[in-house]
C-alpha positions in Angstrom: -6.0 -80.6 209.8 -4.9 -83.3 207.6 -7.2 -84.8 204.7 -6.9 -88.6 204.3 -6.8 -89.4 200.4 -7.9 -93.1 200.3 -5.5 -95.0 197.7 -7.2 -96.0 194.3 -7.6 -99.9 194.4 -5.9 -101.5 191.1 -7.0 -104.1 189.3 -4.1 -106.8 188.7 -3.3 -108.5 185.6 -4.2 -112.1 187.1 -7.7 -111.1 188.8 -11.0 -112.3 187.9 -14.4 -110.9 187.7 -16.3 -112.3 190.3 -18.8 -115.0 188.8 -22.2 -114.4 188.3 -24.8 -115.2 190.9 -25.7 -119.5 190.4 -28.8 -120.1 188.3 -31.5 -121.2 190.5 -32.8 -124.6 189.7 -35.7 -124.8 187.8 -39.0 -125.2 189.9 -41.1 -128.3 189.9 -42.3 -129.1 186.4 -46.4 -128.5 187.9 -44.8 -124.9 189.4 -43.3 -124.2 185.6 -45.9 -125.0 183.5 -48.4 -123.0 186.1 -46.3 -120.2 185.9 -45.9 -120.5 181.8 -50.2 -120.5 181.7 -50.0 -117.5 184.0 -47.4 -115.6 181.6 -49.7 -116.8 178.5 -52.8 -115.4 180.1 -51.2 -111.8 180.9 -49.8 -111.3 177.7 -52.7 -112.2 176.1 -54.6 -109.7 178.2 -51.3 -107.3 177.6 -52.0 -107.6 173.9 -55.3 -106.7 173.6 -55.1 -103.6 176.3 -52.1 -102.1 174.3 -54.0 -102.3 171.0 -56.8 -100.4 172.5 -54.1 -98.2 174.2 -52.7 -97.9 171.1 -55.8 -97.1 168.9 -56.8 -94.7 171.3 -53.6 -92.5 171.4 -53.7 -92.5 167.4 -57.4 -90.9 167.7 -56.2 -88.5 170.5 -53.4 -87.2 168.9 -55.3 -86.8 165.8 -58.4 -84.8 168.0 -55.3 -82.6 169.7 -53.7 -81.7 166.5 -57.3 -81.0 164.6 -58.2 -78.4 167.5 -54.9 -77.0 167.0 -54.8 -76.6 163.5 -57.8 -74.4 164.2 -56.7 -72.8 166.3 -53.4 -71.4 165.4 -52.1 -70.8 161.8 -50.6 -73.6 159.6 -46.7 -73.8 160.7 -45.0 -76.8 158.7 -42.2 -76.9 161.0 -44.6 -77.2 163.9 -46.9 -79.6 161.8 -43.6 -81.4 160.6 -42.2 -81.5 164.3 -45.7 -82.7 165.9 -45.8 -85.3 163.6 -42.4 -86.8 163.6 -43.0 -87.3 167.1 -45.9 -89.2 166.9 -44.4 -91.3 164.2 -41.6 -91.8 166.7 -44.0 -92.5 169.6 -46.4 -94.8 167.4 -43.4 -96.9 166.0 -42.3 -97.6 169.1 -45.6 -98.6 170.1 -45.7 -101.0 167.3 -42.4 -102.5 168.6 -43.7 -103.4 172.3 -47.0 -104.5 170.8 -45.1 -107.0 168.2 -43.0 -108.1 171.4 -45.7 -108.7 173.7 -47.4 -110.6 170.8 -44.4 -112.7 169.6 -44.1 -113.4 173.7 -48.0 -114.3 173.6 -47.1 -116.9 170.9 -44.1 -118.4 172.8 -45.9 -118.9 175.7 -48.9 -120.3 173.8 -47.0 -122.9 172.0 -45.2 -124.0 175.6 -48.2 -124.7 177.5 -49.6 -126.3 174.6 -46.5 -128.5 174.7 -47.1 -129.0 178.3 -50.3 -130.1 177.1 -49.2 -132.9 175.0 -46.1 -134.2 176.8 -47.4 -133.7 180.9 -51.0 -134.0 181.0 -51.1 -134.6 185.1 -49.0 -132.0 185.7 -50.6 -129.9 183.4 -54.5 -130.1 184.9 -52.3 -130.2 188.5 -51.0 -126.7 187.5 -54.5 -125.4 185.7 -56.2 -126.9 189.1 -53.8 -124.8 191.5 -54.3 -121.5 189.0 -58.3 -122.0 189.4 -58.2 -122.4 193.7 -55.9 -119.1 193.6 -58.8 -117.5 191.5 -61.1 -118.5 193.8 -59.2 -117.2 196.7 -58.8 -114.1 195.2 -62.3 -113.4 194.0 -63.6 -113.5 197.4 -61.0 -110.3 198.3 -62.6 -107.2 198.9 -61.9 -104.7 195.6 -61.5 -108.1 193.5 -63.0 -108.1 190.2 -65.0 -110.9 190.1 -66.5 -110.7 187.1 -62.8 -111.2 185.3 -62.1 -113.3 188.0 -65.2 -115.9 187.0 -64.5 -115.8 183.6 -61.1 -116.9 183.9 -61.8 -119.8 186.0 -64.6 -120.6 183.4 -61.6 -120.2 180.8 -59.2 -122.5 182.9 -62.0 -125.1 183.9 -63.0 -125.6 180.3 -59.2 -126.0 179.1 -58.9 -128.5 182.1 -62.2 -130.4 180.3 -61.0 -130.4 177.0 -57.6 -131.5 178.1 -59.3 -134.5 180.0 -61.2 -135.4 177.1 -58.4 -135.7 175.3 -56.5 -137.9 177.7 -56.7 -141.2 175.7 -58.9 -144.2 177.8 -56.5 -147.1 178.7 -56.4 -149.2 175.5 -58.6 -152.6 176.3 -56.4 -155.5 176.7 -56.3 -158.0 174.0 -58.3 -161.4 175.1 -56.3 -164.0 176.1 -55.9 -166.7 173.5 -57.3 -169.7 175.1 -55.5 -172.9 174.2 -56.9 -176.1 174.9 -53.8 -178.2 175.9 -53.8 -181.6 173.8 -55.9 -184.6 175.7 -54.0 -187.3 176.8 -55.5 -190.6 176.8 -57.2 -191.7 179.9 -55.1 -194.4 181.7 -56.2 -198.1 181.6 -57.9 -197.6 178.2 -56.3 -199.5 175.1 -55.5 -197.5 172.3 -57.0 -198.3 168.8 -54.8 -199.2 166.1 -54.7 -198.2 163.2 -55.7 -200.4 160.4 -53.7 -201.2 157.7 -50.2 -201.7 159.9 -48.3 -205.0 159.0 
């Protein structure tokens, strides 16, 4: 029986890499900026569940190596080794926490711009956000006490960004002019004295 070899396909000199797939275009600007509070609101959340994370591995390692060390006699190549790795494991840690902070910030800032330059779109995008929430709270397995202080959260940024909205400026009163008054017709003017 004979084996088929398939014949190695060859780049030529003149081919091109096929193009990247198009950028899709950018969603409505109430989509985006309800999409840039819903990334500011889960890395804020993600910061403050990987510092506890964080904290709490540091105290477990410490409680794993404390039993340990009384347990077993002092190696310092198993004491140098066991630490090194949680160095390694902690700096990393400090990495993804700066990350997801810096991100936090970014995100902040862009709603904030949002804020300032698109206020309609902005409490359009925060109003859409809160009747999601409200959907989802009434799901079976839904946390809704996280779920009611968020929409609390996202009605009172939708208040202070209404208060904020400047009241149309009051228009200036019309000057009122009274047009010169024309002698009535049929009446002789007065001279004035003193003519020649």
């Amino acid at each position: 029986m004979k084996v088929r070899r398939r014949k190695a396909t060859r780049r030529h000199r003149g081919a091109t890499v096929p193009a990247p797939p198009p950028i899709p275009p950018p969603p409505d600007l109430t989509t985006e900026i309800e999409q840039s509070v819903e990334a500011r609101d889960k890395l804020k959340a993600g910061v403050a569940r990987f510092a506890a994370e964080r904290d709490q591995s540091k105290s477990a390692f410490l409680r794993s190596f404390t039993s340990e060390m009384s347990a077993i006699v002092v190696d310092a190549n198993r004491v140098l080794d066991r630490f090194a790795a949680w160095q390694a494991q902690d700096a990393r840690a400090a990495q993804q926490s700066d990350a997801l902070r810096q991100l936090s910030t970014i995100f902040k800032e862009r709603v904030e711009q949002f804020k300032s330059s698109s206020k309609g779109e902005t409490l359009a995008a925060l109003r859409r956000i809160i009747e999601r929430l409200t959907v989802e709270r009434e799901k079976p397995g839904a946390d809704k006490n996280a779920i009611n202080k968020r929409i609390e959260r996202l009605l009172a940024e939708q208040e202070s960004l209404r208060a904020t909205s400047p009241p149309a400026p009051p228009r200036p009163p019309k000057e009122i002019t009274t047009p010169p008054q024309r002698p009535a017709k049929g009446k002789p003017q007065p001279r004035e004295r003193g003519g020649i």
